[in-house]
Every structure is written in structure tokens, then in C-alpha cells.
Z-matrix of the N, CA and C atoms (Angstrom, degrees):
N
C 1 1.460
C 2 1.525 1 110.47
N 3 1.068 2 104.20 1 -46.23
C 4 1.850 3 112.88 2 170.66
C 5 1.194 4 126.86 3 -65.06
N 6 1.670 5 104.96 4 -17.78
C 7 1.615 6 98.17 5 167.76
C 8 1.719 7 104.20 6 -103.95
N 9 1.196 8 120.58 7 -12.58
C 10 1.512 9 98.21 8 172.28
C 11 1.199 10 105.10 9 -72.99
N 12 1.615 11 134.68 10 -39.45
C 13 1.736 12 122.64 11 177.50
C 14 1.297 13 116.73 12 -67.22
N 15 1.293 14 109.63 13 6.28
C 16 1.402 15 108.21 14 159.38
C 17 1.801 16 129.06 15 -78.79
N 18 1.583 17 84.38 16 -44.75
C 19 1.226 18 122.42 17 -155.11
C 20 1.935 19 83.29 18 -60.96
N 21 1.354 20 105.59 19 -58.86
C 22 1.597 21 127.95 20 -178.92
C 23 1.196 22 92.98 21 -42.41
N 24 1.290 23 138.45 22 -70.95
C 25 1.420 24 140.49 23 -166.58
C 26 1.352 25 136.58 24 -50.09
N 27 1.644 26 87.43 25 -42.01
C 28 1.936 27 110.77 26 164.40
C 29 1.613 28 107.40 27 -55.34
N 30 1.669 29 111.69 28 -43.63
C 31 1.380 30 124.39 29 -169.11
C 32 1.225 31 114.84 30 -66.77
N 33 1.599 32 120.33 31 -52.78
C 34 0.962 33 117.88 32 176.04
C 35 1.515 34 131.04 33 -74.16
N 36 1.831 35 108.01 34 -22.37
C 37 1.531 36 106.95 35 157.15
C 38 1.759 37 124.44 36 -50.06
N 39 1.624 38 86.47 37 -37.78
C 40 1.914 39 86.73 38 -173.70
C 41 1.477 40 120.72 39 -87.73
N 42 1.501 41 105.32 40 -13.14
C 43 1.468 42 120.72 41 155.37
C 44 1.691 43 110.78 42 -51.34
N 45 1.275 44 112.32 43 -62.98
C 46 1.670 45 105.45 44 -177.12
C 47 1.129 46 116.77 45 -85.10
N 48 1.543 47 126.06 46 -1.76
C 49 1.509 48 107.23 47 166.34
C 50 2.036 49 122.97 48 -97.10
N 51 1.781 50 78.27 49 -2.04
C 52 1.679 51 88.43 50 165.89
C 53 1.461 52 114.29 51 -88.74
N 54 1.055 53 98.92 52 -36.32
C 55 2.144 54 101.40 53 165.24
C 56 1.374 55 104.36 54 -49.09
N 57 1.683 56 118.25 55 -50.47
C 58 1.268 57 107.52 56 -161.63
C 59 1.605 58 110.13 57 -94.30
N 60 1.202 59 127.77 58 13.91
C 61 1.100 60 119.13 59 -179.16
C 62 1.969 61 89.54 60 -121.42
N 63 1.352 62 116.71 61 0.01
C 64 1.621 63 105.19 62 166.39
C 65 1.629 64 108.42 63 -87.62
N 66 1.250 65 98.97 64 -30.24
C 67 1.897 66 113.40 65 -178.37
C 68 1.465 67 102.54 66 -61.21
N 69 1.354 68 111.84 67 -57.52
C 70 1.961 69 97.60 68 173.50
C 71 1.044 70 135.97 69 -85.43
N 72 1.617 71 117.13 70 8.75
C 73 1.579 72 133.73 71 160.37
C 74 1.761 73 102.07 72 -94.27
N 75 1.098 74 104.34 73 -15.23
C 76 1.938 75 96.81 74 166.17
C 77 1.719 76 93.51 75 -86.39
N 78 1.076 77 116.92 76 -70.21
C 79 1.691 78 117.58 77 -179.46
C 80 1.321 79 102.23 78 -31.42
N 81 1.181 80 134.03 79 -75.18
C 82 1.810 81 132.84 80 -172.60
C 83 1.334 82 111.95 81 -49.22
N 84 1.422 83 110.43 82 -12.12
C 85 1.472 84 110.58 83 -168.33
C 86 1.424 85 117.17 84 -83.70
N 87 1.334 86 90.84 85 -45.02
C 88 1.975 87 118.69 86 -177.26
C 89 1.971 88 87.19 87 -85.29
N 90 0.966 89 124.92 88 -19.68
C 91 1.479 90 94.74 89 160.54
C 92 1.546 91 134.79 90 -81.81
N 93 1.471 92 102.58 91 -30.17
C 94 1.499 93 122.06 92 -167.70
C 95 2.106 94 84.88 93 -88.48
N 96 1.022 95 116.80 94 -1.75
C 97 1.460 96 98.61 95 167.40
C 98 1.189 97 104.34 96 -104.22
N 99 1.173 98 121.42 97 -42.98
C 100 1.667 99 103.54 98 174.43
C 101 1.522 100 119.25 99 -66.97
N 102 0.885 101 109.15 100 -8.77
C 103 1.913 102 106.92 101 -173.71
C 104 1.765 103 94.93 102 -94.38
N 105 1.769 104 114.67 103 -11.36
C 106 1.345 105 94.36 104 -174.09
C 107 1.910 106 102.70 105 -97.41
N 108 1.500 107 105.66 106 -7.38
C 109 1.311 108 117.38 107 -175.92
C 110 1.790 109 107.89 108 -78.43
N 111 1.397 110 120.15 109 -15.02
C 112 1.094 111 138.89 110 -159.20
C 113 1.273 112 85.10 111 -104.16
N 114 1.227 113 151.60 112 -79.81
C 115 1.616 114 156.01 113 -160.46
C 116 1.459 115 98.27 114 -66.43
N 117 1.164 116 123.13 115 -44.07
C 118 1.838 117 124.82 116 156.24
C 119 1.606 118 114.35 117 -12.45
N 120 1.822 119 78.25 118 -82.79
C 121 1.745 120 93.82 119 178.84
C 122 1.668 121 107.87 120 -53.47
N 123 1.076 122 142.82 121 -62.00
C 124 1.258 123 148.12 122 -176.54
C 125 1.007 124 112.61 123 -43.28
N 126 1.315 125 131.64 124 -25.13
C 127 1.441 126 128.42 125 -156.68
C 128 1.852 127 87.52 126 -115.05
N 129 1.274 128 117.62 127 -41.07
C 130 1.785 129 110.83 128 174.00
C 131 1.909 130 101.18 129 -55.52
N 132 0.855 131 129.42 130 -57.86
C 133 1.595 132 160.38 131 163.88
C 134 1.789 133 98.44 132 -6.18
N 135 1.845 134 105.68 133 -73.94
C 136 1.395 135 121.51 134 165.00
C 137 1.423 136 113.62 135 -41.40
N 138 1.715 137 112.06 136 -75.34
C 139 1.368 138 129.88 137 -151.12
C 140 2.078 139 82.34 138 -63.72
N 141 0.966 140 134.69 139 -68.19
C 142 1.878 141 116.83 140 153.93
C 143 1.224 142 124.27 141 3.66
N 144 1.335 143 102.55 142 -78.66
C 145 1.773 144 109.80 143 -177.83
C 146 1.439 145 114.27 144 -65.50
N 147 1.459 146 110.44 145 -29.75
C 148 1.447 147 103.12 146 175.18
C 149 1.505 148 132.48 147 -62.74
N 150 1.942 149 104.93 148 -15.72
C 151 1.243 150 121.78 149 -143.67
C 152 1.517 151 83.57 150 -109.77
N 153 1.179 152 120.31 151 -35.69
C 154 1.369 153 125.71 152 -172.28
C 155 1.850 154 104.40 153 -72.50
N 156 1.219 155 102.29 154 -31.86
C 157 1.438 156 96.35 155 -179.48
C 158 1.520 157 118.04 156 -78.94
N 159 1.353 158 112.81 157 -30.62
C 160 1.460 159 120.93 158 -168.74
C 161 1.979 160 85.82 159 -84.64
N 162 1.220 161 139.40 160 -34.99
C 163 1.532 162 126.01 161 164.18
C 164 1.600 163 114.13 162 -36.13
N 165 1.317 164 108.16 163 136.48
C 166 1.564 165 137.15 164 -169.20
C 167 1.574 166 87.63 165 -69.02
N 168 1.215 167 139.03 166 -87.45
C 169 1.277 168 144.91 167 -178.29
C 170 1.674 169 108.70 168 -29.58
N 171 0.953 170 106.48 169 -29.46
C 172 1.971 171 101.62 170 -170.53
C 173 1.889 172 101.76 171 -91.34
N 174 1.677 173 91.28 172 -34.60
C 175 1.585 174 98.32 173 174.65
C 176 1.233 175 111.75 174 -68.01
N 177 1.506 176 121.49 175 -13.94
C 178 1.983 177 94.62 176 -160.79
C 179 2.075 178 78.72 177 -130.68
N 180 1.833 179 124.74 178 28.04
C 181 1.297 180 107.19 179 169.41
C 182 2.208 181 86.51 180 -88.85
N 183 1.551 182 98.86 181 169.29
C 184 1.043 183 106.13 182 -174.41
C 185 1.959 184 94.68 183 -135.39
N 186 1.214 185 150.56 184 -177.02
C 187 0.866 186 137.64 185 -178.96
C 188 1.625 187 112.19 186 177.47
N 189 1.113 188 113.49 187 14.98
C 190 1.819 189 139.25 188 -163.74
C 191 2.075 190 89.05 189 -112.09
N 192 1.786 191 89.82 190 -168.99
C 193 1.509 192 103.55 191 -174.60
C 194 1.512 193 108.09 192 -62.96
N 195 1.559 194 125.17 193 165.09
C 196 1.511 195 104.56 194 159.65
C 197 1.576 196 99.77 195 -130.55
N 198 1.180 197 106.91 196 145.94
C 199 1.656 198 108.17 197 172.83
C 200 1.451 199 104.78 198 177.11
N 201 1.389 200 109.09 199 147.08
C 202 1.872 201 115.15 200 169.62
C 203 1.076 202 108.97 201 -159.12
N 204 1.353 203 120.19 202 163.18
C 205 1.179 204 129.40 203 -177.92
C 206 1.782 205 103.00 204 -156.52
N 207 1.347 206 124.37 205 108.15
C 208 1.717 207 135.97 206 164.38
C 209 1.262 208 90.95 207 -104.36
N 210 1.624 209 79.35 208 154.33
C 211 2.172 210 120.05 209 176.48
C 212 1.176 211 85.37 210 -116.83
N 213 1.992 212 85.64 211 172.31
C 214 1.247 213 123.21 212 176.11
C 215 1.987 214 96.87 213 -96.04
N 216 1.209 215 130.69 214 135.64
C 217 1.356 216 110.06 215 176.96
C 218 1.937 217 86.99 216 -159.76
N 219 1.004 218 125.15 217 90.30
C 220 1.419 219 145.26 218 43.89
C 221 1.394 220 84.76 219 -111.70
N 222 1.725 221 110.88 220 178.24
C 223 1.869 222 116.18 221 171.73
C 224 1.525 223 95.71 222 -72.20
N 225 1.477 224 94.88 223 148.42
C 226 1.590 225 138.70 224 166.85
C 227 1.440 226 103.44 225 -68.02
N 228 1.747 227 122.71 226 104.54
C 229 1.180 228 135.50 227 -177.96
C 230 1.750 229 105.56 228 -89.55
N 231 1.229 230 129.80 229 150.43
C 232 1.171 231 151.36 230 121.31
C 233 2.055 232 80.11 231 72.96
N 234 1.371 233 112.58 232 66.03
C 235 1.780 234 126.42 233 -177.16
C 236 1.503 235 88.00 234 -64.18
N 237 1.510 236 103.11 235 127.23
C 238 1.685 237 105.94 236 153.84
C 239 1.785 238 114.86 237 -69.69
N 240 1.257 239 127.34 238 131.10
C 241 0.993 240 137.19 239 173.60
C 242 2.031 241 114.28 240 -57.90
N 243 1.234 242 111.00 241 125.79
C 244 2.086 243 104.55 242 174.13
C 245 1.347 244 112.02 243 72.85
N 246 1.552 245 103.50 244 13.22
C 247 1.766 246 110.82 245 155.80
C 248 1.499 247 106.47 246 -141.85
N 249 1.444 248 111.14 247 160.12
C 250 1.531 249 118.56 248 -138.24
C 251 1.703 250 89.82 249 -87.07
N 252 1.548 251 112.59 250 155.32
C 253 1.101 252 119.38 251 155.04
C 254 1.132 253 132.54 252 -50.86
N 255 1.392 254 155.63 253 111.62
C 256 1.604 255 128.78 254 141.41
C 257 1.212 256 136.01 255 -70.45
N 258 1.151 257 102.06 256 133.28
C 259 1.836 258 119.40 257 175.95
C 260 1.633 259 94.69 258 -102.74
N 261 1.263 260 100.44 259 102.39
C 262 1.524 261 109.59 260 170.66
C 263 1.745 262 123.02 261 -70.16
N 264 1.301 263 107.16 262 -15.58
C 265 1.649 264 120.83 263 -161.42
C 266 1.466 265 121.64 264 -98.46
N 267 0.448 266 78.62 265 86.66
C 268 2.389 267 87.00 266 -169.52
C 269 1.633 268 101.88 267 -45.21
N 270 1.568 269 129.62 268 116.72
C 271 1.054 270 95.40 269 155.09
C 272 1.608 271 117.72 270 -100.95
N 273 1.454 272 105.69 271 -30.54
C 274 2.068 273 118.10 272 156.71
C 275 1.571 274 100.51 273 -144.13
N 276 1.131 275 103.07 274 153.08
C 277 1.535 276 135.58 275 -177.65
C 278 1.207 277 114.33 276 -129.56
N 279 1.606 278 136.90 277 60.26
C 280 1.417 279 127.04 278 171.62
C 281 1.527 280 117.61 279 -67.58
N 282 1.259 281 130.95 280 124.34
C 283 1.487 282 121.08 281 -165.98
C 284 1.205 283 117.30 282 75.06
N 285 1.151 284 129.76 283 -9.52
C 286 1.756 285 129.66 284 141.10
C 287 1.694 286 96.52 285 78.63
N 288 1.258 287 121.63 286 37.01
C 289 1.480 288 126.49 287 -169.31
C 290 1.694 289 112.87 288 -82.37
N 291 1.399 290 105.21 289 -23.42
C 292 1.574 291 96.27 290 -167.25
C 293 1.317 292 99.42 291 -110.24
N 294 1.322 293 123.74 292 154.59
C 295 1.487 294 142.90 293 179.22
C 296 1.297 295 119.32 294 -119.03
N 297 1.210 296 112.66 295 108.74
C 298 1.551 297 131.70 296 -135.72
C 299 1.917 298 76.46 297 -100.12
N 300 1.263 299 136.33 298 -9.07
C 301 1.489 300 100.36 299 173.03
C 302 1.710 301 113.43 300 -119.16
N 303 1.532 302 101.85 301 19.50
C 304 1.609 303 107.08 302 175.38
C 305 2.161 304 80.41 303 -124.27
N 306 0.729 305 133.10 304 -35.16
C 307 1.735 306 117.67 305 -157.30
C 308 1.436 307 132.09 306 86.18
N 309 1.661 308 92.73 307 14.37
C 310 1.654 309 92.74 308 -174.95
C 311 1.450 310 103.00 309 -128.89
N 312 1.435 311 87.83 310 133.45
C 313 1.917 312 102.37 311 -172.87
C 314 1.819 313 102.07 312 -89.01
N 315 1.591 314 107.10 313 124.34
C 316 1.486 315 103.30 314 172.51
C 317 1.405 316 116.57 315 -119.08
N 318 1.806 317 116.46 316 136.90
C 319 1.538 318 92.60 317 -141.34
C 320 1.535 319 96.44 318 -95.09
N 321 1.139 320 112.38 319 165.97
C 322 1.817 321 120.37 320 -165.48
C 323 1.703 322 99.86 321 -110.11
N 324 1.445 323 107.94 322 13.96
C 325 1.791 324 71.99 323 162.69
C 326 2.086 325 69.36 324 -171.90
N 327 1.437 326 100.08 325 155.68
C 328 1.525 327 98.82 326 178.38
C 329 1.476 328 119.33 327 -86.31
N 330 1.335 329 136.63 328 144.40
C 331 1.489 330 133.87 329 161.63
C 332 1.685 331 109.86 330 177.81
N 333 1.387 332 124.54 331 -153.71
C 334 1.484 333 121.96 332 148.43
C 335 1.333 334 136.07 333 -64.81
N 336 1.221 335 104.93 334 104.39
C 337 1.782 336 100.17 335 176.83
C 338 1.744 337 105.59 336 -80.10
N 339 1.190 338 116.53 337 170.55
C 340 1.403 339 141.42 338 128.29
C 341 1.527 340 146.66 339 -74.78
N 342 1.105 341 125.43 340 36.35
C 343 1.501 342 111.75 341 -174.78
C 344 1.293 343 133.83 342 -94.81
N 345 1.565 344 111.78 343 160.24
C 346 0.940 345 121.33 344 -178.01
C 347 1.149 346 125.74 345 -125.05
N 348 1.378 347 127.99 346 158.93
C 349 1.918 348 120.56 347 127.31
C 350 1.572 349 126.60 348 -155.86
N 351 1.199 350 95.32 349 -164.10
C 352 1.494 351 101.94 350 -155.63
C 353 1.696 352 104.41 351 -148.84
N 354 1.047 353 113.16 352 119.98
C 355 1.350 354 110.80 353 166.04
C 356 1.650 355 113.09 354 -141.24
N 357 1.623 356 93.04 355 168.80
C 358 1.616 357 102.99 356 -176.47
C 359 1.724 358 101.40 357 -118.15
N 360 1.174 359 96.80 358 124.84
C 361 1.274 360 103.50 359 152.08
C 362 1.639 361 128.95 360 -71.86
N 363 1.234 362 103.50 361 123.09
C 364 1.799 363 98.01 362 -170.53
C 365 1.635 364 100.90 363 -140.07
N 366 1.732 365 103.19 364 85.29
C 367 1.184 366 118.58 365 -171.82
C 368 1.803 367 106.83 366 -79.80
N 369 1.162 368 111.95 367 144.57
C 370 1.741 369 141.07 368 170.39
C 371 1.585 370 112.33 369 -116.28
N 372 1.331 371 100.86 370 162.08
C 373 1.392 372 115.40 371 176.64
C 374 1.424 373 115.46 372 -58.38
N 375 1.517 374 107.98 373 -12.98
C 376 1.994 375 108.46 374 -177.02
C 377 1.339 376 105.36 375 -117.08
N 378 1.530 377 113.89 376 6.84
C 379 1.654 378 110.51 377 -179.36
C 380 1.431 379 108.81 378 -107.33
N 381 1.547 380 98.71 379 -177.24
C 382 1.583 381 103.45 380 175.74
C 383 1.439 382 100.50 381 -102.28
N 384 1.549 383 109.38 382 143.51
C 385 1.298 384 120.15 383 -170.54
C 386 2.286 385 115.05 384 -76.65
N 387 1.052 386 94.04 385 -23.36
C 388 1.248 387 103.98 386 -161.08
C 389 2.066 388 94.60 387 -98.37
N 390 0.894 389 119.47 388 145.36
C 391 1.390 390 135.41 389 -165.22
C 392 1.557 391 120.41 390 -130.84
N 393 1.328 392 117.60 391 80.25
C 394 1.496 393 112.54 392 -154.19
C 395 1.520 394 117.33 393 -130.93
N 396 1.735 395 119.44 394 87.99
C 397 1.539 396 122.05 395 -145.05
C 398 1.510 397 101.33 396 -113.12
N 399 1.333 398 136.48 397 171.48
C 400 1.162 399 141.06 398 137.10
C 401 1.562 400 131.10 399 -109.58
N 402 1.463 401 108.03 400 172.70
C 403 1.672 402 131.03 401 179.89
C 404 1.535 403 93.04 402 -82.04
N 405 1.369 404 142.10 403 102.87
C 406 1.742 405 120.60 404 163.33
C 407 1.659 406 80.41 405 -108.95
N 408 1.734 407 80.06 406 149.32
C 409 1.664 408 109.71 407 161.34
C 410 1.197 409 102.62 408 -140.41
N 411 1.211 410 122.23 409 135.10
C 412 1.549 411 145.66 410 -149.60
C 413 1.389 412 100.36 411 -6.81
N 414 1.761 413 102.28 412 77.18
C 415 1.645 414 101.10 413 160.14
C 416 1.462 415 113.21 414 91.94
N 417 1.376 416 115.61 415 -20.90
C 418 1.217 417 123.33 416 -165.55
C 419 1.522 418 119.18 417 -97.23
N 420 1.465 419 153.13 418 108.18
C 421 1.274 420 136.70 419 176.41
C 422 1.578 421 120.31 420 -56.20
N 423 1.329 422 129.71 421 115.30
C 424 1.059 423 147.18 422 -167.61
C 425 1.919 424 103.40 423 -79.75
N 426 1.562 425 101.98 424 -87.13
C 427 1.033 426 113.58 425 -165.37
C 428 1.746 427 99.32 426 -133.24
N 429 1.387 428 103.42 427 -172.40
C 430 1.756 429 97.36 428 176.33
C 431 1.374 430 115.93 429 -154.11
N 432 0.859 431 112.80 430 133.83
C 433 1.783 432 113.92 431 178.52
C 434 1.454 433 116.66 432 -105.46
N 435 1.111 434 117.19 433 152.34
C 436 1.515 435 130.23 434 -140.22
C 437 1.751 436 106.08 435 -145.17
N 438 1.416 437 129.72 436 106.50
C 439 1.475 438 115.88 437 -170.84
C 440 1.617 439 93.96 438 -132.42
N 441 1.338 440 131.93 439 157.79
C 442 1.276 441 117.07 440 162.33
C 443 1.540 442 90.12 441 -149.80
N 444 1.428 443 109.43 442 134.21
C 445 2.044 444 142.21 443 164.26
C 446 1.312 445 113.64 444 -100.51
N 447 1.421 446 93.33 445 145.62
C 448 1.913 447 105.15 446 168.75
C 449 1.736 448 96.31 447 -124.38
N 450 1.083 449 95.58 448 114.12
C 451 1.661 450 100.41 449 163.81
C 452 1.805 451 113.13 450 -46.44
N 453 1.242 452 110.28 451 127.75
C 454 1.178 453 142.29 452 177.19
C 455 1.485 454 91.41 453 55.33
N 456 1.241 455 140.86 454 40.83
C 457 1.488 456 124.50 455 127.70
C 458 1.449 457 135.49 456 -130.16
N 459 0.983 458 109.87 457 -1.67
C 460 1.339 459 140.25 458 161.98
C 461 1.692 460 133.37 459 -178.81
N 462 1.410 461 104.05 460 163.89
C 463 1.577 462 118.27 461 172.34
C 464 1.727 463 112.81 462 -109.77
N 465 1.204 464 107.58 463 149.94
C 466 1.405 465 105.84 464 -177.99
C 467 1.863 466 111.09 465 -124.68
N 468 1.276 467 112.40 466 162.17
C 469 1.469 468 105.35 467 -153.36
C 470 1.662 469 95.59 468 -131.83
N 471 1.245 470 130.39 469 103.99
C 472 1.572 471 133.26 470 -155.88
C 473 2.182 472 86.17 471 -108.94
N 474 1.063 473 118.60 472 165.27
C 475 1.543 474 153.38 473 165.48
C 476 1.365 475 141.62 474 149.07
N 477 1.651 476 109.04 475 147.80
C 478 1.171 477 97.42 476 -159.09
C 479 1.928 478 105.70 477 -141.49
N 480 1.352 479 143.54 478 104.28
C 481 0.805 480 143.66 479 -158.86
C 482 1.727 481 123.85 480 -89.63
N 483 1.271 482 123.28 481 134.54
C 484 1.733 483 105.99 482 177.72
C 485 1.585 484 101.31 483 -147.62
N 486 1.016 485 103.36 484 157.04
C 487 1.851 486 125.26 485 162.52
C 488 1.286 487 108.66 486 -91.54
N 489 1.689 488 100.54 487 133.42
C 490 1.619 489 111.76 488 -176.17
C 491 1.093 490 96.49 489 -159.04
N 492 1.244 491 108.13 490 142.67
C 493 1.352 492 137.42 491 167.70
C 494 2.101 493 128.16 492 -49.61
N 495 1.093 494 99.56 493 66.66
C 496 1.903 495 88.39 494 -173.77
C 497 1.368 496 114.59 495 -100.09
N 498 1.109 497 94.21 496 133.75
C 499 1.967 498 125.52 497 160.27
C 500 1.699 499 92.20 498 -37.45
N 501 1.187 500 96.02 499 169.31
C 502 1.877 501 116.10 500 157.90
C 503 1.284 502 101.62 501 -90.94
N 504 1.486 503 128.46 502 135.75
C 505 1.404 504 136.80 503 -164.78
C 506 1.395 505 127.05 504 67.82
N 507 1.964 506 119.11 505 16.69
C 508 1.289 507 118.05 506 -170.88
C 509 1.128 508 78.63 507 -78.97
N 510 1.624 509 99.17 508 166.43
C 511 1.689 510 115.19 509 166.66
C 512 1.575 511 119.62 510 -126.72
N 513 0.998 512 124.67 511 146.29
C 514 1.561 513 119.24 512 -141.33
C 515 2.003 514 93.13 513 -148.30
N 516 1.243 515 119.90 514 113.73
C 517 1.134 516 105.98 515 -179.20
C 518 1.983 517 93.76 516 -154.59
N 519 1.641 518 108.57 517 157.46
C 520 1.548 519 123.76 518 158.67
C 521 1.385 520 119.39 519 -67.90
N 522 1.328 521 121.07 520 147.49
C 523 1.318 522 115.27 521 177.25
C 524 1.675 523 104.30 522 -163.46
N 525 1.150 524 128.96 523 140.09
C 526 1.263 525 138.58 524 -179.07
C 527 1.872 526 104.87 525 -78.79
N 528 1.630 527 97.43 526 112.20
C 529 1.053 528 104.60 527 160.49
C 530 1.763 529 150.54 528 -41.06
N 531 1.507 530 86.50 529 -97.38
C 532 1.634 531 84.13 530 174.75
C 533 1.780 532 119.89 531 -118.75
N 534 1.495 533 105.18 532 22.03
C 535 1.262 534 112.25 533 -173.95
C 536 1.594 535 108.06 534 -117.23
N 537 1.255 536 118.17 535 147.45
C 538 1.412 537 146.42 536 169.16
C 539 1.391 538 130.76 537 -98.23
N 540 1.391 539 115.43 538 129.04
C 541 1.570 540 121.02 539 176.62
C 542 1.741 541 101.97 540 71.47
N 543 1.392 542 109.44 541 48.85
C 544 1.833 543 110.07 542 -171.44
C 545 1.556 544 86.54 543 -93.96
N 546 1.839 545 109.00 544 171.72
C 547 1.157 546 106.16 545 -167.31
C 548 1.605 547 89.50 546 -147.36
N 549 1.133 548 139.78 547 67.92
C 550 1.533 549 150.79 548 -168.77
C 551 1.391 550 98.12 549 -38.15
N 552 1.552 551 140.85 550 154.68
C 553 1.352 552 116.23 551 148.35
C 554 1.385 553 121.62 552 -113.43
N 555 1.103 554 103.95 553 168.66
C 556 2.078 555 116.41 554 -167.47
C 557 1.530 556 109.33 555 -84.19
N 558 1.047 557 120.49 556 -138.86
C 559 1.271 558 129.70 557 174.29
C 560 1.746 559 120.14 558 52.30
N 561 1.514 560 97.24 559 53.94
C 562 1.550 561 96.68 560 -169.12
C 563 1.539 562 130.58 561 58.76
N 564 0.819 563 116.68 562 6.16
C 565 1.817 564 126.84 563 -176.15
C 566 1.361 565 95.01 564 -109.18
N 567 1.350 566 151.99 565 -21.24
C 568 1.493 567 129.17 566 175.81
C 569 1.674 568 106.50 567 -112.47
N 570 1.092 569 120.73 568 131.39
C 571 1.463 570 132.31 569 -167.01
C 572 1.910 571 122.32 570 -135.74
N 573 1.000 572 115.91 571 148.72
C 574 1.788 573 108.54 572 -178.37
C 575 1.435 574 86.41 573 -126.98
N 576 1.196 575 151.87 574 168.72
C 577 1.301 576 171.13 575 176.04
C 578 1.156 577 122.47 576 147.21
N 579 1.861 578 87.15 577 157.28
C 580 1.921 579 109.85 578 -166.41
C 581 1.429 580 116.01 579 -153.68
N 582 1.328 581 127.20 580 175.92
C 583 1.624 582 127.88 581 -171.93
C 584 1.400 583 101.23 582 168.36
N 585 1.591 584 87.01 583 114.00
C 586 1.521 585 112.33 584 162.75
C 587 1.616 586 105.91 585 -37.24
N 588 1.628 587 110.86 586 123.28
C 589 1.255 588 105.91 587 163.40
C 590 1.859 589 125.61 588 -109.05
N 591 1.609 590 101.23 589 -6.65
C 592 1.309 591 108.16 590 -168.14
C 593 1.719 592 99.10 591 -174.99
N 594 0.882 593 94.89 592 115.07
C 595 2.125 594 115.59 593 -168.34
C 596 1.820 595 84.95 594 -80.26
N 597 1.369 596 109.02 595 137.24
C 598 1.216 597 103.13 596 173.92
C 599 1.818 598 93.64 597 -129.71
């Protein structure tokens, strides 16, 4: 009789410590699922940000200072007239907007710009003496600069600066007006530059 109320006793001890050891493997259970529903979200969250970064639109927004300024470095011989200058010479590029091997600045975030330029006419016996460029923004004549040289007695130094209004992606570039066989000169004296003055 004393060993079956034993026997009962053993049973019923291992009865409640199997309840209680199923009760905190259900508890661990409903935790380790929510902590895996949590790293879930986190991990959709990443594989997001990753997707957003490798997007063309997120790659080419810019959201920092904007400003640049390219030279002429050597002078620009024999300029085709109604296509844009290049300024091959970086002196800063904030926002990385201008493309030093087409000449056209495209702006990376919309508001008031500043631009400018400046060029020298540096006429020769095989050039045209008269130096006559414009400001285009997308296509449009802005403003115009005006220089005139005499071979072997002087060079003349034309620019003309304005505030305008650009979109994100306007394009803004120099271009020789109505003259042929022009010969710009280098040496730090011809310049294109601009700077965000007000993000709209």
C-alpha cells in the first residue's frame, strides 16, 4: 500500500513538472515567434532600402550644396557656332551637375540659380574677331555676351550674369551665337559658373 502511494506521488510530481515545463516551452514559443516576426519586418525594411538605393531616381536625387564653376584651359580654337561651349577644367562641382564633355550644366535639385560667364575673345589672323555667345536654359536664350579683339593689339573680355528659375533636370549651357571660326581664350580668363541661391 505504501509503495503504490508512492508510486502515485512520483506520478503526480512528474505530472506537474511536465505541465510546467510544456507551459514554458508554449511561453518560449510565442516569444521566439514574435521576435522572429520582428526581424521579418526588419529584414523587408533593409531588402526596401536596398531597392530604393539601387533605383535610378534615388541615385541621380542630390540634396547637399549646389555650385560650379569650369575653365577654358588651353583656349577653345575655331568654336562651332549653336552648340554649347566646353569648359573642360573643374574648378568645384557641388552636385556634380555639369558635364565637362557635352558643356551642359543639368541642375540637381529645383529653385533660383545664379549663373554666369565670362569669356575672352583672343582673336588671330585665322579667327573671327568679334565674339558673340549666349546664356541657354533648356533651349531658351537667356542673356548674351558680347567681346570684340584686334589681332596683335588687343583681347577683349565679354560676361554677363542672371538669376533664373530651374526645374530639377533644367539644362543650362554657353554657346556661340552668331559668329564663326571664334577662338575663346584659356588661361583662366574664360569661365561658366553657378550656385543655388534658394531651393524652391
Amino acid at each position: 500500500m505504501k509503495s503504490l502511494l508512492l508510486i502515485l506521488l512520483v506520478v503526480v510530481s512528474l505530472s506537474g513538472t511536465i505541465c510546467v515545463t510544456i507551459q514554458e516551452l508554449a511561453d518560449q514559443n510565442e516569444l521566439l515567434a514574435a521576435t522572429v516576426k520582428r526581424l521579418e519586418k526588419k529584414l523587408e525594411d533593409l531588402v526596401q532600402t536596398v531597392r530604393d538605393c539601387k533605383s535610378p531616381s534615388r541615385r541621380q536625387s542630390y540634396e547637399g550644396p549646389v555650385a560650379f564653376t569650369y575653365k577654358l584651359i588651353p583656349k577653345a580654337t575655331d568654336v562651332v557656332r549653336d552648340k554649347a561651349i566646353v569648359f573642360p577644367t573643374r574648378v568645384t562641382d557641388l552636385g556634380s551637375g555639369y558635364d565637362n564633355s557635352t558643356g551642359i550644366y543639368t541642375a540637381p535639385q529645383p529653385g533660383v540659380y545664379m549663373i554666369s560667364c565670362s569669356l575672352l575673345a583672343d582673336h588671330d589672323m585665322n579667327s573671327n574677331p568679334m565674339l558673340h555667345a549666349s546664356i541657354i536654359v533648356d533651349g531658351m536664350k537667356m542673356a548674351n555676351v558680347f567681346a570684340y579683339s584686334e589681332s596683335g593689339t588687343h583681347r577683349d573680355q565679354g560676361a554677363n550674369t542672371i538669376l533664373v528659375n530651374l526645374k530639377k533636370g533644367s539644362q543650362v549651357w554657353i554657346q556661340v551665337k552668331d559668329s564663326a571660326h571664334v577662338t575663346i581664350g584659356g588661361e583662366h580668363y574664360s569661365t561658366f559658373s553657378g550656385y543655388l541661391l534658394w531651393q524652391l
